[in-house]
C-alpha positions as CSV (number, residue, x, y, z in Angstrom):
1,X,174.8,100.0,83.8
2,X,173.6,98.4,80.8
3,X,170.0,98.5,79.7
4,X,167.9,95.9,78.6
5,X,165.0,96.0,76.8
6,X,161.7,94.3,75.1
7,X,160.8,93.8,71.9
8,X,157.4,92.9,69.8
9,X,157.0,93.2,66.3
10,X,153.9,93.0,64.6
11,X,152.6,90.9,62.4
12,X,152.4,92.0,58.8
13,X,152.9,89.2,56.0
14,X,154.8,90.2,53.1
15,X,155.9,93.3,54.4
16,X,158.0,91.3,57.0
17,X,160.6,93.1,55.3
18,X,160.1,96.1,57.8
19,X,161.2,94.1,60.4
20,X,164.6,93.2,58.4
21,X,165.1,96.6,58.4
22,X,164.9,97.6,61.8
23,X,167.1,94.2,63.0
24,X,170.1,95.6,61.0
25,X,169.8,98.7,63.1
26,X,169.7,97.5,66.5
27,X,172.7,95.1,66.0
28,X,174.2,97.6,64.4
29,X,174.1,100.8,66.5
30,X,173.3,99.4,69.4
31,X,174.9,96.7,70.4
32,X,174.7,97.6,74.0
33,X,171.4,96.7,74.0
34,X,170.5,93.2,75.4
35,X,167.6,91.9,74.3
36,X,166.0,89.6,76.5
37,X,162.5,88.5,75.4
38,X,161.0,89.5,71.9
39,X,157.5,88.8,70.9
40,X,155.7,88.4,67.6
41,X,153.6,87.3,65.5
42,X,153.1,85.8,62.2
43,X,155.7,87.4,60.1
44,X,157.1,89.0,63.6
45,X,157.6,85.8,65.1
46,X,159.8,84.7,62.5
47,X,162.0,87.8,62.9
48,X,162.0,87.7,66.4
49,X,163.4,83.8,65.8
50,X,166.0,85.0,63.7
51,X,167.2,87.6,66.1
52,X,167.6,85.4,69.4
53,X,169.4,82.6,67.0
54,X,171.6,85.5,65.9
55,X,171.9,84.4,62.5
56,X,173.4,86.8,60.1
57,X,170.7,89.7,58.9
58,X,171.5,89.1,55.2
59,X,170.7,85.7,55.9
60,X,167.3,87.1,57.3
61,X,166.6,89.0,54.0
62,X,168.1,86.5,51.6
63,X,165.2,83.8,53.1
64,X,162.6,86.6,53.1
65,X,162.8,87.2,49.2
66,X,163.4,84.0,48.5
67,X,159.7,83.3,49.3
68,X,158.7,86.2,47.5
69,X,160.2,85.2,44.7
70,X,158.6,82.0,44.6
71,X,154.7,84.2,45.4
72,X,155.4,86.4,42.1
73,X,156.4,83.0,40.3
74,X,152.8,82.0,40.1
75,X,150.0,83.4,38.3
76,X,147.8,84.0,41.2
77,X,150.3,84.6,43.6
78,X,149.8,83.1,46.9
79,X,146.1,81.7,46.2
80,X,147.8,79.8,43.1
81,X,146.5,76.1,43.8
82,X,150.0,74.9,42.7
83,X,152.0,77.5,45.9
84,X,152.2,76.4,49.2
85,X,153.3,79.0,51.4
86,X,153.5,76.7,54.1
87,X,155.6,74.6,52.9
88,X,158.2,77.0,51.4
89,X,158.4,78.9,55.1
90,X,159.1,74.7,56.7
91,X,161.7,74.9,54.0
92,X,163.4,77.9,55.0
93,X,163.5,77.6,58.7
94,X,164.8,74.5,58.4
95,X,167.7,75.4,56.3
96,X,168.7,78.0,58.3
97,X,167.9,77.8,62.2
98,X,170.3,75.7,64.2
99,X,169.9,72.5,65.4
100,X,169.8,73.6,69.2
101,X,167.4,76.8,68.6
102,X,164.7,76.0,70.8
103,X,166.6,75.9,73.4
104,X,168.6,79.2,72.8
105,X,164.3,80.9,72.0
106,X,163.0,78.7,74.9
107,X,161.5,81.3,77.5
108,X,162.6,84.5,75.6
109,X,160.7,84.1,72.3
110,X,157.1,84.3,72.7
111,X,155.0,83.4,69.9
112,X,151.6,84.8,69.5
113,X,148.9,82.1,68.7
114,X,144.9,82.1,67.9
115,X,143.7,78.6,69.3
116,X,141.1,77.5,66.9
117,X,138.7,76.0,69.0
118,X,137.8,79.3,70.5
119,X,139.3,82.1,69.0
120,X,141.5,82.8,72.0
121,X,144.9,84.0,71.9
122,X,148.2,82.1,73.6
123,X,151.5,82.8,73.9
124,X,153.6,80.2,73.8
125,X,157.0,80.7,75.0
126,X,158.6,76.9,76.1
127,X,159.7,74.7,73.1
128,X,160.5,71.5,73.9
129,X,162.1,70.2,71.0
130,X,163.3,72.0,67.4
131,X,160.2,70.1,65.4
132,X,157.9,72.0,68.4
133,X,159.2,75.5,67.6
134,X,159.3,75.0,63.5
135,X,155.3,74.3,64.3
136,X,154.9,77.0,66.5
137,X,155.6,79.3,63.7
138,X,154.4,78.0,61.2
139,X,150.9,77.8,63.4
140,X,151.9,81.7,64.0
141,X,152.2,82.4,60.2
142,X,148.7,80.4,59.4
143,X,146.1,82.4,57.2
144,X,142.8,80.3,56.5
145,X,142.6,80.0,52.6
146,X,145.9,81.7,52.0
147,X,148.1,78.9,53.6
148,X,145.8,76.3,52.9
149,X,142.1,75.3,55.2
150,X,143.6,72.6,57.8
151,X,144.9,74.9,60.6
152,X,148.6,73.0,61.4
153,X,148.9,71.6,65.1
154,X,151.0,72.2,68.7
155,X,150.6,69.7,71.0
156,X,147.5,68.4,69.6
157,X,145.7,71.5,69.6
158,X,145.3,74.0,66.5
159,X,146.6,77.3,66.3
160,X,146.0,80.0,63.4
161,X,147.8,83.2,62.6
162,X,148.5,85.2,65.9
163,X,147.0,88.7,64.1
164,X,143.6,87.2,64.7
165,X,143.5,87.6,68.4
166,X,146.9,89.4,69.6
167,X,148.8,91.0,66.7
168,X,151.2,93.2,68.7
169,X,152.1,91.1,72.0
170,X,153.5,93.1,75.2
171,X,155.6,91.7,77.8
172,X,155.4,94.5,80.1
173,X,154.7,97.9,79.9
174,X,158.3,98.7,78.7
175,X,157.9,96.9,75.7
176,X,159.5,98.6,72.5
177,X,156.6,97.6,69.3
178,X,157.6,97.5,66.4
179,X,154.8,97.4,63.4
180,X,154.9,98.5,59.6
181,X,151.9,100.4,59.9
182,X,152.0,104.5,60.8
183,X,150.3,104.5,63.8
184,X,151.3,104.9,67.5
185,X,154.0,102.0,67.7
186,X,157.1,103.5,69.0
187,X,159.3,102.1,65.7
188,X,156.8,102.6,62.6
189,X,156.6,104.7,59.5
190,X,156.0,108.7,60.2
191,X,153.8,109.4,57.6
192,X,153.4,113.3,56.9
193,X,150.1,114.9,57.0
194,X,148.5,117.5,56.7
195,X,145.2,117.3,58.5
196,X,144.8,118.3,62.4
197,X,143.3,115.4,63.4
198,X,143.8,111.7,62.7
199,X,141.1,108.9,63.2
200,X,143.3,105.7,64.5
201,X,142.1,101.7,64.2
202,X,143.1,99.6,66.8
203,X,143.0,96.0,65.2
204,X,144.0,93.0,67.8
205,X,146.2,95.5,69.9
206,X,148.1,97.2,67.1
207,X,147.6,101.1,66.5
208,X,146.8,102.1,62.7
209,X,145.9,105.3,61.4
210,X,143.9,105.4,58.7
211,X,145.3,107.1,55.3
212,X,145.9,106.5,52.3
213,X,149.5,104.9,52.4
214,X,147.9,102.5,55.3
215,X,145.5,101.2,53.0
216,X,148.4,100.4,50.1
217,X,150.5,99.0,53.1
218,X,147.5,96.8,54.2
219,X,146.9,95.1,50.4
220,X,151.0,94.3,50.8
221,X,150.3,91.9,53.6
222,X,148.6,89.3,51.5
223,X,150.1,90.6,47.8
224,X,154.0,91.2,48.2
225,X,154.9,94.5,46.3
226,X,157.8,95.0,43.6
227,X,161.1,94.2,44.3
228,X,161.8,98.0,44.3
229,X,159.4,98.7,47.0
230,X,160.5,96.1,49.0
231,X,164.1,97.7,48.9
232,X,162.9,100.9,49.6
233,X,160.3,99.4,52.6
234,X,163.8,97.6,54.2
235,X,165.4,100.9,54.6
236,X,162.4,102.8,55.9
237,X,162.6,100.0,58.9
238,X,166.1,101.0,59.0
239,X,165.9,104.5,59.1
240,X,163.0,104.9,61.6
241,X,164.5,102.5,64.1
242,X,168.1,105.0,63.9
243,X,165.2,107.5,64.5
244,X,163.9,105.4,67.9
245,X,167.2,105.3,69.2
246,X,168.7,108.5,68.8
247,X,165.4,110.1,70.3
248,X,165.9,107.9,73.4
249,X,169.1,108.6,73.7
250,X,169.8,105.0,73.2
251,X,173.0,105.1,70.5
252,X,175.1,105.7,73.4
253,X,176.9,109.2,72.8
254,X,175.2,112.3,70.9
255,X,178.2,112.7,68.4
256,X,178.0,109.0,66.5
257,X,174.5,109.5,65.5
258,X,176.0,113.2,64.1
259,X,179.0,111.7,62.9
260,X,177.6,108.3,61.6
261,X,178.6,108.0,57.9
262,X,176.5,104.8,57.3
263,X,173.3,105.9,57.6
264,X,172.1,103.0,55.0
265,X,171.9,99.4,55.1
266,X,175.0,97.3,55.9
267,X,177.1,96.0,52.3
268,X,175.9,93.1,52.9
269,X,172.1,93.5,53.1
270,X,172.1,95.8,50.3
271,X,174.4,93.0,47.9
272,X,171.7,90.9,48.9
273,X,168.9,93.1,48.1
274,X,170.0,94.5,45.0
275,X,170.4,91.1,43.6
276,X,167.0,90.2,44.1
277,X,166.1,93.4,42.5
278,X,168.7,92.7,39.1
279,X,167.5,89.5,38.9
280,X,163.3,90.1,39.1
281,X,163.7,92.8,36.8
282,X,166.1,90.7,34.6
283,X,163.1,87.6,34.8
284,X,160.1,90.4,34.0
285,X,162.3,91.7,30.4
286,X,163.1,88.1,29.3
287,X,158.8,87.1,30.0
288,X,158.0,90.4,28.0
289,X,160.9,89.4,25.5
290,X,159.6,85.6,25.1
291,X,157.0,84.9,22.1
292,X,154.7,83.0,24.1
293,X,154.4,85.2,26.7
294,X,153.9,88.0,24.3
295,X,151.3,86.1,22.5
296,X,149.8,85.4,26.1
297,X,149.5,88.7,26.8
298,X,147.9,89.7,24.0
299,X,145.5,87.1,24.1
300,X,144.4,88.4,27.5
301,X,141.7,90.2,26.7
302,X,139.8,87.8,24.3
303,X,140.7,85.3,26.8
304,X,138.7,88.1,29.2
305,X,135.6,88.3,27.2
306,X,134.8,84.9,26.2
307,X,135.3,83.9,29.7
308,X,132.3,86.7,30.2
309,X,130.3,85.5,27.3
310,X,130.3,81.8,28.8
311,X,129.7,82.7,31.8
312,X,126.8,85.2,31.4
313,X,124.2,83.3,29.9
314,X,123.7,80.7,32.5
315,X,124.4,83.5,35.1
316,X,121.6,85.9,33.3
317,X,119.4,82.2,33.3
318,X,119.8,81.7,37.3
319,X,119.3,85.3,38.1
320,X,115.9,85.2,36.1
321,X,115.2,82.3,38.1
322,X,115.7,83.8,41.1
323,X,113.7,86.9,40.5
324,X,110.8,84.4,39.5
325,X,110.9,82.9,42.8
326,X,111.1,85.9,44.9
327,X,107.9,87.2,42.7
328,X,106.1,83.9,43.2
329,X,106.7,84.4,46.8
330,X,105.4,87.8,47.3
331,X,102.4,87.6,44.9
332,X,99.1,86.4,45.9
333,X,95.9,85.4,44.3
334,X,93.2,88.2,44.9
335,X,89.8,86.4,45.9
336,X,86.9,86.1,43.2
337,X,84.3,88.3,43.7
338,X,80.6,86.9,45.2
339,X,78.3,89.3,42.5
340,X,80.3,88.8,39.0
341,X,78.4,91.5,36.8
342,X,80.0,89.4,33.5
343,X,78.4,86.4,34.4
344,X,75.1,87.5,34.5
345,X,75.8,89.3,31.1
346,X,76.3,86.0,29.7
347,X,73.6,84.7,31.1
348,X,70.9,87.4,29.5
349,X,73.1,87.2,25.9
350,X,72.0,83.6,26.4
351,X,68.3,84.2,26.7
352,X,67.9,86.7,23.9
353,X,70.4,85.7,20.9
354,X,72.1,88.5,19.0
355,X,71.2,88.9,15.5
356,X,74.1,87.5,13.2
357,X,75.9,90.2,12.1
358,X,75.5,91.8,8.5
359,X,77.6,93.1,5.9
360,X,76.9,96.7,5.4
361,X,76.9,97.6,1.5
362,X,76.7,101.2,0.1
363,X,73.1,100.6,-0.8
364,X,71.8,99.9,3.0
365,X,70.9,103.0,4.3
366,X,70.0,103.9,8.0
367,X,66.4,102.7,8.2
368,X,67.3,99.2,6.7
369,X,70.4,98.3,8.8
370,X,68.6,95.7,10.5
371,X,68.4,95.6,14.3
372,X,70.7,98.2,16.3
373,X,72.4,98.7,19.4
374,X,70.1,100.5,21.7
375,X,67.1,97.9,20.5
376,X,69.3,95.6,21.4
377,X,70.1,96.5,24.8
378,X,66.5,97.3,25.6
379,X,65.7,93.9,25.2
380,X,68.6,92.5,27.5
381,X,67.2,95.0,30.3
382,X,63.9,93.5,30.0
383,X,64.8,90.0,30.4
384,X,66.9,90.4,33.0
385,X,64.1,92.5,34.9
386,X,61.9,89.3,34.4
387,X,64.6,87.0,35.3
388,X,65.4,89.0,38.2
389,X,61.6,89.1,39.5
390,X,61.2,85.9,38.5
391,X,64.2,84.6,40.8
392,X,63.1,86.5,43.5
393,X,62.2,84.3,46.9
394,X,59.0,86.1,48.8
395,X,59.3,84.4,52.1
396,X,55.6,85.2,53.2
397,X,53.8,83.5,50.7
398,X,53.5,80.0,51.5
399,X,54.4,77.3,49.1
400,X,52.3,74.6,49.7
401,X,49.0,74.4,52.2
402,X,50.9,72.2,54.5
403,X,53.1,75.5,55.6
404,X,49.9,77.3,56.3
405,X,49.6,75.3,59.4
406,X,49.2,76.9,62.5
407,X,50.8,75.5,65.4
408,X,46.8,75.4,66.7
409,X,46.3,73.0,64.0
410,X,48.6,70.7,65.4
């Protein structure tokens, strides 16, 4: 009795390589296997695309570094204003899928989608013509800033990237997952460990431990890695869906997985890999042999620090600025006092004028200095004693004899 099976593979940007990998294997040792529906998303969905329009895996990978050679062609990668990653994945697709593949995908490739109106996730799994299905991935493979800030459109409605709301998709609870990331998929990366206990991240559906290699996995999504790593990350997909099978007893008889010589990518995929690899290493030796971009490089960091120079002033300037404000804010004006003790001191300096002041000599002695200090002060006290009496308001004693009336007087 032949046994059929689910697939979804998760979604994982440039490291969509993974999924290469593990394709290779299941047409390869197990062809058997008849895979019905496969979801995905982003990255996944593209994979899962390629698999139900059984085009050839080298195919798959040729297409793959194609658009990561075209990311490591610009300066910024994929948030160079010049790249569009959305248009180099239209290019591709339509190069390479047939003519009739939405309706070979039509109700067995189900596309994860985050409608952008509400954040909710679809899955879209009818395609009624080839232009619907091209749009349908590429709405998939969206990233806001990375892909550009107008979300494309299905139907008249706008979809994002599928890893937003539902990055793992399961069709029923015998769903194989596939994902890049070590975690609790059953096809991922078994990274070794050596700690007990292991603190795991479940991010829209999709199991990820947290380590160290995670971490460098997660910064490949977004940056693609060297052409090296991306070799070496193609077999690992390989390798650990042989693993999946051969623990499920899924390769079809014990002694071919003890007895398989080819335990590495098909001639084919490798040819096509290894090219990629001669020729980015080839294009890195002649920019580090050309003049100008030795003279680039070495320009760098003066480049570096009058960019900072230009940029710190007015920076410094607005900070300042900003400080002021928040201090202007949060300060406030104490109120003035009602008895000012200075004031009046002014007032009595006013009344008795100082003497003007003399120039000592070495002839004055003590008793001829003229008027000192204390004397001074003595007669401040007293006129501000009289002042003080003087301004002093005795309610008791009348002012005038009208206020001595008595109200029997009137």
């Amino acid at each position: 009795m032949e046994r059929r099976m689910n697939l979804s593979f998760a979604g994982c940007g440039f490291l969509g390589i993974y999924h290469v990998g593990v394709a290779v294997c299941l047409k390869k040792h197990a062809p058997q296997l008849l895979l019905e529906r496969i979801a995905g998303a982003s990255a996944g969905a593209l994979a899962a695309c390629c698999l139900l329009c059984d085009l050839p895996i080298e195919t798959m990978a040729a297409d793959f570094l194609r658009v990561v050679g075209e990311v490591r062609r610009h300066p910024l990668g994929p948030f160079s204003p010049s790249f569009n990653l959305q248009k180099c994945l239209l290019e591709g697709m339509q190069r390479e899928l047939p003519e009739d593949a939405h309706e070979r995908v039509s109700g067995r490739l189900h596309i994860s989608l985050t409608r952008v109106r509400d954040r909710c996730n679809v899955v879209m799994s009818e395609f009624g013509s080839r232009q619907e299905l091209l749009q349908a991935l590429l709405c998939s493979c969206f990233i806001p800033g990375l892909s550009g800030l107008m979300p494309p459109q299905v139907r008249g409605v706008r979809y994002m990237d599928g890893a937003f709301s539902n990055n793992l998709p399961l069709l029923d609870e015998h769903t194989v997952t596939v994902s890049p990331f070590c975690g609790e998929s059953d096809i991922c990366p078994r990274d070794r460990s050596s700690h007990l206990f292991h603190l795991n991240l479940n991010w829209a559906n999709t199991c990820i431990r947290i380590s160290r290699l995670n971490l460098c996995r997660m910064v490949r999504i977004v940056l693609p890695g060297r052409a090296e790593f991306l070799s070496a990350f193609c077999q690992q997909g390989y390798d650990d869906a042989l693993y999946f099978l051969n623990r499920n007893n899924l390769i079809g008889r014990l002694q071919e997985w003890d007895q398989c010589q080819e335990r590495h990518l098909p001639l084919a995929v490798r040819h096509t890999i290894d090219v990629y690899v001669e020729q980015a290493n080839k294009e890195l030796g002649q920019w580090l042999l050309d003049p100008q971009s030795g003279i680039q490089l070495f320009c760098l960091p003066s480049a570096l620090l009058n960019a900072v120079a230009r940029l710190a002033p007015p920076l410094a300037r607005q900070v300042v600025r900003m400080i002021g404000r928040r201090l202007s804010r949060s300060l406030t004006l104490c109120e003035q006092p009602h008895f000012d003790l200075g004031l009046l001191m002014m007032h009595c300096s006013s009344v008795v004028p100082l003497p003007p002041p003399r120039t000592r000599h070495s002839s004055d002695n003590d008793d001829t200095a003229g008027i000192r200090l204390p004397q001074i002060l003595e007669q401040n006290e007293g006129h501000c004693e009289r002042v003080s009496s003087a301004s002093v308001f005795h309610p008791t004693q009348p002012s005038s004899p009208e206020e001595t009336k008595t109200p029997t007087d009137l």
